[in-house]
SEDREN-434015 format. One record per residue (C-alpha): residue number from 1; residue in three letters; x, y, z. Coordinates in steps of 0.5 Angstrom, whole numbers. Example, Ala and Ser with C-alpha at 12.3 -4.5 7.8 and 13.67 -1.06 7.14 Angstrom:
num / residu / east / north / up
1 / Ala / 25 / -9 / 16
2 / Ser / 27 / -2 / 14
This chain:
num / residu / east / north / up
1 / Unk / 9 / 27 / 73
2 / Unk / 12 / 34 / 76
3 / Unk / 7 / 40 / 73
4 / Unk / 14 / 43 / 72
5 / Unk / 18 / 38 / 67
6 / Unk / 13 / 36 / 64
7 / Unk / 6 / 39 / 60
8 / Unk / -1 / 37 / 63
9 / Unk / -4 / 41 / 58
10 / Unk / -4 / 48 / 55
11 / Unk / -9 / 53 / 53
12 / Unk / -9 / 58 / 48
13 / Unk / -13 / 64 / 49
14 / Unk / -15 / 68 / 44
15 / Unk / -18 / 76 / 44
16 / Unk / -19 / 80 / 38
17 / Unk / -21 / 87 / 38
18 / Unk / -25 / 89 / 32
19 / Unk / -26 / 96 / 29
20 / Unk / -33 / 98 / 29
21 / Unk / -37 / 102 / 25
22 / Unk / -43 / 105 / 26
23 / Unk / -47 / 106 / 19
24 / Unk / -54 / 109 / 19
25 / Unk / -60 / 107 / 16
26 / Unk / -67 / 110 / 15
27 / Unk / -74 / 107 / 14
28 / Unk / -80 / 109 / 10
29 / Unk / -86 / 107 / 8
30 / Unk / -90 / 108 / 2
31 / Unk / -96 / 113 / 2
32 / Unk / -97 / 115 / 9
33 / Unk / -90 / 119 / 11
34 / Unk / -85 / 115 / 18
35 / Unk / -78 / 116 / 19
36 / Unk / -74 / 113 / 23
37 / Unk / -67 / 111 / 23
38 / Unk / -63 / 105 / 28
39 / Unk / -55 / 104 / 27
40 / Unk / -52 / 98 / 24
41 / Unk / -47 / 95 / 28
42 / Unk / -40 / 90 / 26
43 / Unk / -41 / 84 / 26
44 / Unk / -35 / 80 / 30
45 / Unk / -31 / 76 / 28
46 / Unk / -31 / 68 / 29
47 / Unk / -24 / 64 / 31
48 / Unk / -26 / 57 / 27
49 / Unk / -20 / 54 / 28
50 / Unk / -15 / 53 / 33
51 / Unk / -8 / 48 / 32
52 / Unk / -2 / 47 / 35
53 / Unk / 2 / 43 / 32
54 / Unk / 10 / 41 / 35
55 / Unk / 14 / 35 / 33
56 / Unk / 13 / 32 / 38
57 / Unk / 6 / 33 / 40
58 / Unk / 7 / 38 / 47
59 / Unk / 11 / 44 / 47
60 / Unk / 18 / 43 / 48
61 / Unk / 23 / 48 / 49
62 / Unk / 29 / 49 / 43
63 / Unk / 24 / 46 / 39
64 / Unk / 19 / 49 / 33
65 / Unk / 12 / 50 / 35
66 / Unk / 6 / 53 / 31
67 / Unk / 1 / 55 / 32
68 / Unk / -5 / 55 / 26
69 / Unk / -11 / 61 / 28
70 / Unk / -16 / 61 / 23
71 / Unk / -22 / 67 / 22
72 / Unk / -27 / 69 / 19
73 / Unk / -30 / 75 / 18
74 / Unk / -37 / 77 / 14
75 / Unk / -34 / 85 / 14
76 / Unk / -28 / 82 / 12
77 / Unk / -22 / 81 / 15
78 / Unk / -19 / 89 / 15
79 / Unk / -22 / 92 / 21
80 / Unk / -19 / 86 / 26
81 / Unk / -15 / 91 / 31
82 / Unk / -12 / 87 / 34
83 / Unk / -10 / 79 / 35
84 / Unk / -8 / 76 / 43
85 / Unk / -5 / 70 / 44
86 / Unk / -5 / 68 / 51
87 / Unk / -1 / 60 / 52
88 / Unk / -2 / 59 / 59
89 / Unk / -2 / 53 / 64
90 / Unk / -8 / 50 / 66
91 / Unk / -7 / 53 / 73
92 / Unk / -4 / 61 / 72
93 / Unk / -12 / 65 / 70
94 / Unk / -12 / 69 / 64
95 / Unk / -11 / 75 / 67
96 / Unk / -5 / 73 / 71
97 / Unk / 3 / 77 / 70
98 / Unk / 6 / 73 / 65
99 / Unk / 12 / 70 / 67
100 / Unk / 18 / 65 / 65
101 / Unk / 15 / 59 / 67
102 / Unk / 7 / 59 / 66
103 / Unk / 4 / 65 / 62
104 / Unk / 6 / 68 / 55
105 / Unk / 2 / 74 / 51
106 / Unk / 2 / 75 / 44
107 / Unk / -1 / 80 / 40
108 / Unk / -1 / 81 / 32
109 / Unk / -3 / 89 / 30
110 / Unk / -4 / 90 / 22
111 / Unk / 1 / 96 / 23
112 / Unk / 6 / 96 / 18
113 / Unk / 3 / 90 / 14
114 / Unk / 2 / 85 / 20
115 / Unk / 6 / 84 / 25
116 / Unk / 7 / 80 / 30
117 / Unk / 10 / 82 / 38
118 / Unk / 12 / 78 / 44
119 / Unk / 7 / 83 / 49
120 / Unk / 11 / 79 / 55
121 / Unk / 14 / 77 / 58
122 / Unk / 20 / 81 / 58
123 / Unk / 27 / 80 / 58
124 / Unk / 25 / 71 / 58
125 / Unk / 27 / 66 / 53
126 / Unk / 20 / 66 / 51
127 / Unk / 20 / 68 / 42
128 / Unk / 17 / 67 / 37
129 / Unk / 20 / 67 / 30
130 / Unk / 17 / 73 / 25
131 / Unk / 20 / 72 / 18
132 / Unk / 16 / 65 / 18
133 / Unk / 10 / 68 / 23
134 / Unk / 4 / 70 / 18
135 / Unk / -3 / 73 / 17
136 / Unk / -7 / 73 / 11
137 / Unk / -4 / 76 / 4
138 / Unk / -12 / 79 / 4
139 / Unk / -15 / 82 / 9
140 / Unk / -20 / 84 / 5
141 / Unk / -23 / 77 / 5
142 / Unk / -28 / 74 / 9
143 / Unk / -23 / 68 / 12
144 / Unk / -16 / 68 / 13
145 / Unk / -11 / 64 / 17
146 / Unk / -6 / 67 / 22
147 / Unk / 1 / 63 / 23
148 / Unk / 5 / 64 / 29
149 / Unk / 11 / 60 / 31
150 / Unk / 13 / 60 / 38
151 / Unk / 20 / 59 / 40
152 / Unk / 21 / 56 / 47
153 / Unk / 29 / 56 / 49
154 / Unk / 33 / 54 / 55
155 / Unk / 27 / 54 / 61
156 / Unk / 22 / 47 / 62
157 / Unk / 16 / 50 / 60
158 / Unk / 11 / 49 / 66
C-alpha cells in the first residue's frame, strides 16, 4: 500500500484548556487558635471517549466522517476554553505545520454558544460541517458529547 493513496492509520489528538480557578480555603482548630489557608485548584477535565465513524471504515475524501468526543468534567463542562483536534498521519509529529496532505486542526471555543473552526490548514479542501458539528445543549453538566463532522474533498488524504 502506498502511505499516499491509502490510510495506514490516523490519529487523533485531542488538547483542552480549562479555565482555572483559584478558590481559597481556611482551617481552624477547635479550642487552641491556628490558621492557615492553601488554594483549591480545578480539577481537569477527562476525554472518556474517542470515535471516528466513516462509512467505510477509513477516511475518505468527498465522504461524511464524524468524529464523536466525550468529556466529563467534575466542575462542569463550562469552564473548558477550548477543545483542539489534531488528525494526523502516524509519521507527521503533533507539532508539525498542518498541511493538505497529512496534518489538519481543529478547535472548538464556547464563544457564541460553541463554536467549531477549521485552525488550518488554510485555503485546503480540509472542512468540516457546522450546522451538524455539536457540543453539549449543557455545559453546566458533569459529561457531555462533542460532534465534529469532517469533510475531506478532492485531495487522497495521506
Amino acid at each position: 500500500m502506498r502511505s499516499r493513496t491509502q490510510i495506514a492509520a490516523l490519529a487523533v489528538v485531542m488538547i483542552m484548556t480549562i479555565g482555572t480557578t483559584v478558590m481559597p480555603a481556611m482551617a481552624a482548630t477547635t479550642g487552641d487558635s491556628s490558621t492557615g489557608s492553601f488554594n483549591l485548584g480545578n480539577a481537569a477535565p477527562s476525554v472518556t471517549d474517542i470515535s471516528l465513524q466513516t462509512p467505510s471504515g477509513v477516511m475518505t475524501p468527498q465522504v461524511d466522517n464524524r468524529l464523536e468526543i466525550d468529556i466529563s468534567d467534575a466542575n462542569t463542562l463550562n469552564d473548558i476554553n477550548e477543545i483542539q483536534v489534531i488528525i494526523k498521519t502516524n509519521n507527521t509529529g503533533t507539532g508539525a505545520s498542518d498541511s493538505v496532505t497529512d496534518k489538519a486542526t481543529y478547535k472548538w471555543t464556547p464563544a457564541g454558544g460553541g463554536t467549531w473552526s477549521l485552525v488550518g490548514p488554510t485555503g485546503s479542501t480540509w472542512g468540516f460541517d457546522d450546522t451538524v458539528s455539536l457540543e453539549p445543549t449543557d455545559l453546566g453538566a458533569t459529561a457531555g458529547t462533542w460532534l465534529l463532522y469532517l469533510y475531506l474533498y478532492s485531495y487522497p488524504l495521506f
